[in-house]
C-alpha positions in Angstrom: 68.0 51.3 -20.1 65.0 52.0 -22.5 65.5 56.1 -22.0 67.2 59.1 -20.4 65.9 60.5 -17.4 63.3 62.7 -18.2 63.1 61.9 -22.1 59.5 60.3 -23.2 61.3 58.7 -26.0 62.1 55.1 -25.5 65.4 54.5 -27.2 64.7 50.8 -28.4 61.5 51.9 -30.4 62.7 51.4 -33.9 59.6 53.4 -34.8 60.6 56.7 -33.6 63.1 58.3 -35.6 64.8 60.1 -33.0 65.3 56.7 -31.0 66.5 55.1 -34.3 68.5 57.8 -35.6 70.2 57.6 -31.6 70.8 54.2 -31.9 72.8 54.3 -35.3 75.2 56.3 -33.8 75.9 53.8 -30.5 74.2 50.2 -31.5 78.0 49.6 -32.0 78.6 50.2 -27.9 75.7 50.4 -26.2 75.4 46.7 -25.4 79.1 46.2 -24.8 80.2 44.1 -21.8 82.4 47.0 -20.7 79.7 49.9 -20.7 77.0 47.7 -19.2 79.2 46.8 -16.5 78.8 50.7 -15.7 75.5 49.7 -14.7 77.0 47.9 -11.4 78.2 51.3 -10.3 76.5 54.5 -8.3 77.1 57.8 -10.0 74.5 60.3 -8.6 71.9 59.9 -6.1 70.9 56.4 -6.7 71.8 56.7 -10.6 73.7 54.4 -11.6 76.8 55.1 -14.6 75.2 53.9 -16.9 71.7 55.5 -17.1 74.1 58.7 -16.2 76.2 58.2 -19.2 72.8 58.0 -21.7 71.5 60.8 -20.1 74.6 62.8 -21.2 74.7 61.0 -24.3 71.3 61.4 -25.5 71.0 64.7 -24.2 74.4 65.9 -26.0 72.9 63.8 -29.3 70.0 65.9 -29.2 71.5 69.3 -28.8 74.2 68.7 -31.5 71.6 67.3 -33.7 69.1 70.4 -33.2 72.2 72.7 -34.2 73.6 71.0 -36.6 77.1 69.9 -35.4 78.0 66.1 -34.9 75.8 64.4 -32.9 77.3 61.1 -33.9 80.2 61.8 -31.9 78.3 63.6 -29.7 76.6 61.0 -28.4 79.5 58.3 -28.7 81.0 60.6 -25.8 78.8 60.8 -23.9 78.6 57.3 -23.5 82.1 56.5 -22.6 82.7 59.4 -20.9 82.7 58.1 -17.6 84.2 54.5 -18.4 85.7 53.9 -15.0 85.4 51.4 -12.3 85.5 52.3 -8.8 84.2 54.1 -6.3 84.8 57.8 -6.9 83.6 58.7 -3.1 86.1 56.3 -2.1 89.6 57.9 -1.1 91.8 55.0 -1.5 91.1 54.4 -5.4 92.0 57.5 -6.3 95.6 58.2 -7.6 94.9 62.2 -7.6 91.5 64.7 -7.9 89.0 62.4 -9.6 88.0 65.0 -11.8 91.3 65.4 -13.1 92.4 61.4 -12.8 89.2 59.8 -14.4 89.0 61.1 -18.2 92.1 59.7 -18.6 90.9 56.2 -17.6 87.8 56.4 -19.3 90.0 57.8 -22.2 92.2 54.6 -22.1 89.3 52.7 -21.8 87.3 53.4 -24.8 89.6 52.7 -26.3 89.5 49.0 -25.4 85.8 49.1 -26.3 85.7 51.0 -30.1 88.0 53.2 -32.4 87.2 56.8 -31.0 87.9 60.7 -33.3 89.6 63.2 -32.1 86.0 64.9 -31.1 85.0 62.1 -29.1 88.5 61.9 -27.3 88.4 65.3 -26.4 85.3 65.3 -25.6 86.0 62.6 -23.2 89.0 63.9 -21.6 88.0 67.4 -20.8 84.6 67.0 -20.3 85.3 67.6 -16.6 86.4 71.5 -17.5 86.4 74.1 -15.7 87.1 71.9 -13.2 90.3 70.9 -14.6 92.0 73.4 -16.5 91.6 72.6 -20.3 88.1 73.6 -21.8 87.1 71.6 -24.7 88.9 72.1 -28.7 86.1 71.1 -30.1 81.5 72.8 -29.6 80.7 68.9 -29.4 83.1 68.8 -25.9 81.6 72.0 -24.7 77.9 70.6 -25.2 78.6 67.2 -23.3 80.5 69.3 -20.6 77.5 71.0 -20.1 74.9 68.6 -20.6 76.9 65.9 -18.1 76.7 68.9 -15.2 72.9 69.5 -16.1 71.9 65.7 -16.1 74.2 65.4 -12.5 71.8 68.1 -10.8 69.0 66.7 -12.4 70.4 63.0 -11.2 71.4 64.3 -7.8 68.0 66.6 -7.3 65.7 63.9 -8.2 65.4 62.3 -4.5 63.1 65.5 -3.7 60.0 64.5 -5.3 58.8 68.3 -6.5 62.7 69.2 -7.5 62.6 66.4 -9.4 59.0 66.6 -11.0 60.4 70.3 -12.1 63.7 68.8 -13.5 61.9 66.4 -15.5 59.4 68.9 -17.0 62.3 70.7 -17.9 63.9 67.7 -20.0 61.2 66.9 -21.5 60.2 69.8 -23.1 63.7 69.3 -24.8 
């Protein structure tokens, strides 16, 4: 994935300061064997996990970074936040709700991939709120619990060519 959906900035041009200052915070995970396996799964609309999960990471970077708060973890979330593997439309993979169930996983498996704070594992685990009943400790978790709902609309609105030419206008003013 050379960018989020509806960001000019390619993310692997060492020239632009944005894209490098991005990838100092996740060179460490980005090209994991675990998060690019997220590639082999759906998430919205013909998006798979993985461009969905550097939508929301890049998006949450760049929010954090604009106000000042830590976009390093910020973006580190956003990435693993949906670390799972299954089919989440599927009924018989599911132990409960998936929206309460699948933080915990991806929780767990983060683990497996780097050494995660206490922002990014909260960020991870309740990013689903208010769907689930914790909200976020920490402004970090509310801005990727935001910006994951924003790039699923985006992701699931896209199929409608003028939705999606409006959705991406949006982003990239950002």
């Amino acid at each position: 994935m050379r960018r989020a959906i509806g960001s000019k900035v390619n993310l692997h041009n060492a020239s632009n300061e944005l894209a490098r200052l991005y990838m100092d915070c996740v060179s460490d995970i980005i090209d994991s064997d675990k998060i690019n396996k997220l590639d082999n799964w759906e998430q919205h609309n013909h998006t798979s996990r993985l461009q969905h999960s550097i939508n929301v990471s890049y998006y949450s970077f760049i929010v954090c970074l604009k106000m000042g708060w830590d976009y390093r973890s910020a973006a580190r979330a956003g990435l693993l936040h949906d670390l799972y593997f299954y089919d989440w439309r599927v009924k018989k993979f599911l132990r409960s709700n998936h929206a309460a169930w699948h933080p915990r996983i991806a929780v767990d498996n983060a683990k497996k991939v780097c050494e995660i704070n206490a922002i990014e594992e909260d960020s991870i685990r309740r990013h689903m709120w208010p769907c689930t009943l914790l909200p976020p400790r920490y402004k970090e978790g509310y801005v990727l619990t935001f910006a994951d709902k924003i790039c699923a609309i985006f992701e699931v609105f896209t199929k409608d060519e003028a939705v999606g030419e409006k959705c991406k206008g949006v982003l990239e003013k950002i």
